[in-house]
C-alpha positions in Angstrom: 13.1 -2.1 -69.9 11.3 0.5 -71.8 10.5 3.6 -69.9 6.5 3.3 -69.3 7.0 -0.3 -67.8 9.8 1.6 -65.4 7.4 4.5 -64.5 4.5 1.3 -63.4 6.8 -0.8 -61.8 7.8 2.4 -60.0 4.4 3.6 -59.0 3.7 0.2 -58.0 6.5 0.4 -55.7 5.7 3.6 -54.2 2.0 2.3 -53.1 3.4 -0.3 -51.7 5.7 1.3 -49.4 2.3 4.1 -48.9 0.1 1.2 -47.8 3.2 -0.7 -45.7 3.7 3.1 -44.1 -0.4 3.6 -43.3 -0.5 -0.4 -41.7 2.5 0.4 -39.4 0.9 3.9 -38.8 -2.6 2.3 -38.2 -1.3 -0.5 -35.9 0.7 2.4 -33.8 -2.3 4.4 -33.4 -4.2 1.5 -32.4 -1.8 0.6 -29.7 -1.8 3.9 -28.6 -5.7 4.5 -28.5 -6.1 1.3 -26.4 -3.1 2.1 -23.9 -5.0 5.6 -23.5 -8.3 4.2 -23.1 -7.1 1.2 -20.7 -5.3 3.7 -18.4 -8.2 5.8 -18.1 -10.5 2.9 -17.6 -7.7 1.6 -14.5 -8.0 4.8 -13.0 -11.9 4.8 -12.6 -11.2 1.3 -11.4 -9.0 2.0 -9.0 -10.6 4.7 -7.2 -13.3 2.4 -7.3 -11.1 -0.6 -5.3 -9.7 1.6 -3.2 -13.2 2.5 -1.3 -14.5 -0.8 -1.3 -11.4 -1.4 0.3 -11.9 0.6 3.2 -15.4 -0.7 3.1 -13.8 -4.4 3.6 -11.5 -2.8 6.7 -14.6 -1.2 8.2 -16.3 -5.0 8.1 -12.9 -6.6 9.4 -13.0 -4.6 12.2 -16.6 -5.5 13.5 -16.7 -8.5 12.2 -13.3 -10.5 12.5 -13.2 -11.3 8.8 -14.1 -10.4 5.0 -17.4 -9.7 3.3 -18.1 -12.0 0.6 -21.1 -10.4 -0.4 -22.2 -6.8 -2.4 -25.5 -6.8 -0.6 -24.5 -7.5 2.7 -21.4 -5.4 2.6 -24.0 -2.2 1.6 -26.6 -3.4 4.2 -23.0 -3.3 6.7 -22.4 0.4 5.2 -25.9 1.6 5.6 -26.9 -0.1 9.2 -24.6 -0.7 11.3 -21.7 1.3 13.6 -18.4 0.8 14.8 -17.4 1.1 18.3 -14.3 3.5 19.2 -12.9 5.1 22.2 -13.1 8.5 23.4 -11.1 10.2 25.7 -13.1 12.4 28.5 -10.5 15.1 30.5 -6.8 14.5 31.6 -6.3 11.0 31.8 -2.7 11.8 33.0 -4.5 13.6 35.8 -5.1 11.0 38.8 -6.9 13.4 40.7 -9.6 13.9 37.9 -9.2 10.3 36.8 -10.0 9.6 40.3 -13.3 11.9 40.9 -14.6 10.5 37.5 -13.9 13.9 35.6 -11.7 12.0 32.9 -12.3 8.6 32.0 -12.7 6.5 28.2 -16.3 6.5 26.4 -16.8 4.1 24.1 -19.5 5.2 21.2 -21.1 3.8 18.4 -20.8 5.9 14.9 -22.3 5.0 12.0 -20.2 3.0 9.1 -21.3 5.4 6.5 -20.6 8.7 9.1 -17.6 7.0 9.7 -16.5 6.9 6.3 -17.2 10.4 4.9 -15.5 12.3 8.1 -12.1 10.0 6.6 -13.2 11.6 3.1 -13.2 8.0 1.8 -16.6 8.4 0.7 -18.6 12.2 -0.3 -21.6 13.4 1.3 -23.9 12.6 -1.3 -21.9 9.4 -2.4 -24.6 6.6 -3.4 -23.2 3.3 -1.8 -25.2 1.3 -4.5 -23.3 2.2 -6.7 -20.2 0.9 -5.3 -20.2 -2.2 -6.3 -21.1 -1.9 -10.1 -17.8 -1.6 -12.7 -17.4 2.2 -14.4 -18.9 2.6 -17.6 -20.6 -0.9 -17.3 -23.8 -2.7 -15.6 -21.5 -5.8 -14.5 -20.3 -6.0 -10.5 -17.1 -6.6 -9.5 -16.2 -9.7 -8.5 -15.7 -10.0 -4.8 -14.8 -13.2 -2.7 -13.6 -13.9 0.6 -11.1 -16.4 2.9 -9.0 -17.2 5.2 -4.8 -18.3 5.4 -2.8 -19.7 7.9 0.5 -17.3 8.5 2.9 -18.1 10.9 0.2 -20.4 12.6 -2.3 -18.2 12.8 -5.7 -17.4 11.0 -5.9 -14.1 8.9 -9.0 -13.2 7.2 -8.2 -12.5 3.2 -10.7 -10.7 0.5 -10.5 -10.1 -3.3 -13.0 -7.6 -5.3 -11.2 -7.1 -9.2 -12.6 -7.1 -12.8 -11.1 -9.2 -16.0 -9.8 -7.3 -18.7 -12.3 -8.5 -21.1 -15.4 -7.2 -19.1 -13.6 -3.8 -18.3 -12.1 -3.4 -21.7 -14.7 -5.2 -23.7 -15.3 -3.5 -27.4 -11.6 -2.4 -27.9 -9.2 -4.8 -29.9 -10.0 -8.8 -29.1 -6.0 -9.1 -29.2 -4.6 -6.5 -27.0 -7.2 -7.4 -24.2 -5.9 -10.8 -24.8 -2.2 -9.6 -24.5 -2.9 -7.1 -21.8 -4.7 -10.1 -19.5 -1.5 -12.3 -20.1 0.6 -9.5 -19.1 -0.9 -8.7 -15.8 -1.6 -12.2 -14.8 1.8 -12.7 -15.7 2.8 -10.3 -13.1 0.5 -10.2 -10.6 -1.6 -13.4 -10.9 -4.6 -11.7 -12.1 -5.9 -10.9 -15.7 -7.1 -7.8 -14.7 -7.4 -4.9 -11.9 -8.1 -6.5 -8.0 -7.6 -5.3 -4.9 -6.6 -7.3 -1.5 -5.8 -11.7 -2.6 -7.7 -14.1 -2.0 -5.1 -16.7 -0.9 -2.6 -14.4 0.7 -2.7 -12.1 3.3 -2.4 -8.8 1.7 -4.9 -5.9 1.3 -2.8 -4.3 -1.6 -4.1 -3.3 -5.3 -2.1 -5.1 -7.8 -1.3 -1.5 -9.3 0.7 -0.6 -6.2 
């Protein structure tokens, strides 16, 4: 072998292994851009779940079951109240128990009062925009049962996004593989919150 055809066969060799080296570089970063950008895409999710959430318990509580409905579940937030008990006096007192000096008031408080004093929602927070997926102008899906547990009737709810609408212009392929992966383990191809056949109220993050 004469020296020149060495020298080519040797370049040739060396931009192989500098192409090989940028692919496996390339395909690295690309993981690693996608994990970053899905994580922070979870997170605005999640926060997101979390106070729709709430929302749902608020609903439960005057209602006996679910929301299956953005609209309504606003119109809920925005105009009507929840009833609680307050305590008036000594109740361990009989003698002002008895002359009427302390008793329980019920009262009626606002849903949306009632959710900024628990700091689930901020003063100004626009409840419209509750229902709408970060960074997108799709809704969140949200849905709405029932299950029988030990013979009796609990009320079950679901509000979650796929992968491809929340992820949608990053790789085709590692949406694919990150929908597979969480419905894998958790029965969804995405991020949800509560399940609609069992009775559990818990993000599939947690």
């Amino acid at each position: 072998m004469t020296k020149g055809r060495k020298t080519i066969i040797e370049l040739g060799l060396l931009g192989v292994i500098v192409i090989l080296i940028f692919l496996i570089y390339n395909s690295i970063k690309t993981n690693i851009d996608f994990e970053n950008e899905k994580n922070r895409k979870i997170e605005l999710v999640k926060t997101k779940l979390m106070n729709a959430r709430e929302l749902q318990f608020a609903y439960e509580r005057k209602h006996r079951e679910y929301c299956n409905d953005w609209d309504k579940l606003i119109k809920f937030t925005l105009e009507d109240s929840l009833e609680f008990e307050r305590k008036i006096g000594d109740l361990e007192d009989s003698l002002e128990v008895a002359e009427g000096r302390a008793y329980i008031e019920k009262v009626q408080i606002p849903v949306i009062q009632k959710l900024t004093l628990d700091s689930v929602f901020t003063k100004n927070f626009d409840i419209h925009t509750l229902k709408y997926i970060p960074e997108t102008d799709s809704v969140f899906e949200i849905a709405a049962s029932s299950v029988i547990a030990g013979g009796v009737k609990l009320p079950t709810f679901q509000i979650g996004v796929d992968f491809s609408i929340l992820l949608h212009g990053l790789d085709p392929q590692l949406i694919q593989n990150a929908k597979e992966n969480f419905e894998k383990r958790t029965g969804y191809p995405g991020i949800r919150v509560g399940k609609i056949d069992h009775a559990t109220t818990e993000g599939n993050w947690e």
